[in-house]
N, C-alpha and C positions, 0 to 999 in steps of 0.2 A: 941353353942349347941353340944359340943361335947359328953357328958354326955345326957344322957336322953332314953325315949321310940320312936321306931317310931310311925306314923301317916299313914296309905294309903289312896289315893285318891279313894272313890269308889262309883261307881253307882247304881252299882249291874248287869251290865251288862259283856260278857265275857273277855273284855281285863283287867278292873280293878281287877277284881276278879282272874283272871291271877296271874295279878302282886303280888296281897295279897297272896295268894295259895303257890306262889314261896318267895316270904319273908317269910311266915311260916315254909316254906320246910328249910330256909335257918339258921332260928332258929334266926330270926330279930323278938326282941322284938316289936312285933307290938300292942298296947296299943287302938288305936282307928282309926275308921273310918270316914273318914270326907267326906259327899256328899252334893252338892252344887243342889239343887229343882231350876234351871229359871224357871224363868215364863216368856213362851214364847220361839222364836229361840236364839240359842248361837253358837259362833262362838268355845270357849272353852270348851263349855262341854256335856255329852250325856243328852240329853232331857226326851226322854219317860220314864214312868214309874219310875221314882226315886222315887217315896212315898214307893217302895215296899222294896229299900233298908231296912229300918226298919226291916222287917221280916227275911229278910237274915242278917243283925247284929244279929240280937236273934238265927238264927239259926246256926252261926258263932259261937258267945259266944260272941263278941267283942262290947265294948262300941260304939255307932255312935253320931258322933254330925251331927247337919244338919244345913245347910246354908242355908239363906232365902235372897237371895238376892232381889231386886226392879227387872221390868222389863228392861233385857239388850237393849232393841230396837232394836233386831240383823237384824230387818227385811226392815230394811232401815241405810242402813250405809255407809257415804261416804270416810271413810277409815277402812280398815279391821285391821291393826295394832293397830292404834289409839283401835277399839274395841276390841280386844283381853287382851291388855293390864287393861281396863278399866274394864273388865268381872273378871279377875285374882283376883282385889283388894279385895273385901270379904270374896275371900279362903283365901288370904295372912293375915288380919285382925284376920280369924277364927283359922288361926296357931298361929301370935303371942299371941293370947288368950290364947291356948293350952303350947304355950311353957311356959309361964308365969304361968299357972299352974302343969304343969306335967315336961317340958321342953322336947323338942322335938327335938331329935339327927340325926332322918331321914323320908323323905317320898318318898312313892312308886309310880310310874303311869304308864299307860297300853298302853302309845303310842306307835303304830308299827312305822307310820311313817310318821307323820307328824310334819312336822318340824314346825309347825308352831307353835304347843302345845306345842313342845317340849323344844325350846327355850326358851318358856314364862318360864314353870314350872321350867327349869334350872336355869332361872335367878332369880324366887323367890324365890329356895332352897339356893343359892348363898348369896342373901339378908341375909337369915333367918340362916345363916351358919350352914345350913343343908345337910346332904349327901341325895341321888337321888338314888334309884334303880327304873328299869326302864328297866326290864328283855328282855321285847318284843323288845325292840329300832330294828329296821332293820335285824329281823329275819325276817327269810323265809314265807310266811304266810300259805302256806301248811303245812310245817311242825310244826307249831306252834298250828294249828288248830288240826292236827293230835295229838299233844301231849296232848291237852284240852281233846278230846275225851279217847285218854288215859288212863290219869286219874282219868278219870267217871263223868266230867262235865258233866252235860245233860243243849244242851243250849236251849232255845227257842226264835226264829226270833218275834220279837214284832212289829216291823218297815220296814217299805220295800219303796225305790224312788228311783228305777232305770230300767231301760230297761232293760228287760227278767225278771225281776220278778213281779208277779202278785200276784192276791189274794190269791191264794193258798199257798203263802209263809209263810203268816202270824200266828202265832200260832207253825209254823212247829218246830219238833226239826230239831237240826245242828247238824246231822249226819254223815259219810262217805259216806252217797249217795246222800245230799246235797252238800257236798264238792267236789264233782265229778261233778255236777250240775253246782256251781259256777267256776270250774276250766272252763270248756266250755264255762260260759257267761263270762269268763274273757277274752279269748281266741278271743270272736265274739263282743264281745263290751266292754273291758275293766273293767267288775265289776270286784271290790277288793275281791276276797277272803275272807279277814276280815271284809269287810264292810269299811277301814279307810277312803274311802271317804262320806261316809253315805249313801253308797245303801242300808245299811239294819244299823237297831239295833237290842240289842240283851237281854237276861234276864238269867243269872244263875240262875237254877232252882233245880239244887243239883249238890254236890261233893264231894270230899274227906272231904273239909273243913270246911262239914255241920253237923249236927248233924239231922237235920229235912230237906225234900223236901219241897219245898215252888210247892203249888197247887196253880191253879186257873180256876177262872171262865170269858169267858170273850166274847164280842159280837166283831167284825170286821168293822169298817171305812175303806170304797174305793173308789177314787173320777176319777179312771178309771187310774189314771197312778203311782198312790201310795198311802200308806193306813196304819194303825196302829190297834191292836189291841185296843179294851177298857175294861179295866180290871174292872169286875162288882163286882165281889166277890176272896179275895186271903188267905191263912190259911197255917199253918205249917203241911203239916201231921205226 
């Protein structure tokens, strides 16, 4: 696969969308988008709201293929390895698919820092003899967050399951005065900045790299210690 287009992994939430952002800055033929819909928890990949991917491909410009995997069972696991590896196999599937039609020279992914993704994805780009960009890997996550806003990301918190954040988090943009916010709860109970341990998710909702904002309409789930939006109605403005 030395020859070819690349591929980003994307969810449509703020680290994939990173990654894409910074491949396009970088003038990396990126060709299509590939998001993988569980159904249900994963140990590899962001959960909420990935139907809306869709609308932020159309609003990108960018081809998306979507993965339909079976349910991972993440919710009972007696080795987390074992299912990490197992979760992987239908992106890796949906690439050699891709290479075999377009051929596919590199993919992109939004891990800060977990190694645990990061490996995997390493080792399937290695397979796939694919190069890896992977812009976030163990950057600062202030500073990284600070460059998103930047830029003109506007994020919106979809997802919240951690201690200090509450309902009111849900829906919220990830502003400089949120970032201020989580620097403190990082501070008094270790929430991640980025979210990379999953105190929060997250939804790109415009940026440079849009041509339309993705709106929405949407009701809030809270079961007193964590909570998700539910997205009723979504549209390109």
């Amino acid at each position: 696969m030395t020859d070819g287009v690349w591929v980003s992994l994307f969810s449509g939430g703020k680290d994939s969308s990173w990654a894409l952002y910074r491949a396009l800055e970088n003038d990396y033929p990126v060709e299509r988008l590939v998001t993988v819909h569980p159904e249900g928890d994963s140990y590899m990949y962001h959960v909420p709201a990935t139907r809306l991917a869709s609308l932020a491909a159309e609003s990108i410009g960018i081809e998306l293929v979507e993965v339909e995997p079976d349910d991972f069972g993440a919710d009972d696991v007696p080795d987390s390895g074992e299912q990490g590896d197992a979760e992987l196999e239908p992106l890796e599937a949906a690439l050699r698919e891709l290479d075999a039609d377009i051929g596919v020279a590199g993919v992109t992914a939004g891990a800060v820092e977990s190694e645990y993704q990061t490996s995997r994805i390493e080792a399937m780009a290695e397979r796939l003899e694919a190069n890896l960009f992977a812009p976030l890997w163990q950057e600062d996550p202030r500073a990284l967050a600070d460059a998103m806003l930047s830029a003109g990301f506007e994020i919106r918190i979809i997802r919240v399951a951690a201690y200090g954040l509450d309902e009111s988090w849900l829906g919220r943009t990830l502003d400089a005065d949120a970032l201020d916010e989580l620097e403190a709860l990082n501070d008094e109970y270790g929430v991640h900045i980025l979210g990379e341990g999953g105190e929060f998710e997250t939804l790109v909702t415009d940026g440079p790299h849009m041509d339309q904002r993705i709106e929405l309409e949407y009701s809030t789930e809270w079961d007193g210690t964590r909570g998700t939006i539910v997205v009723e109605d979504a549209w390109l403005e």
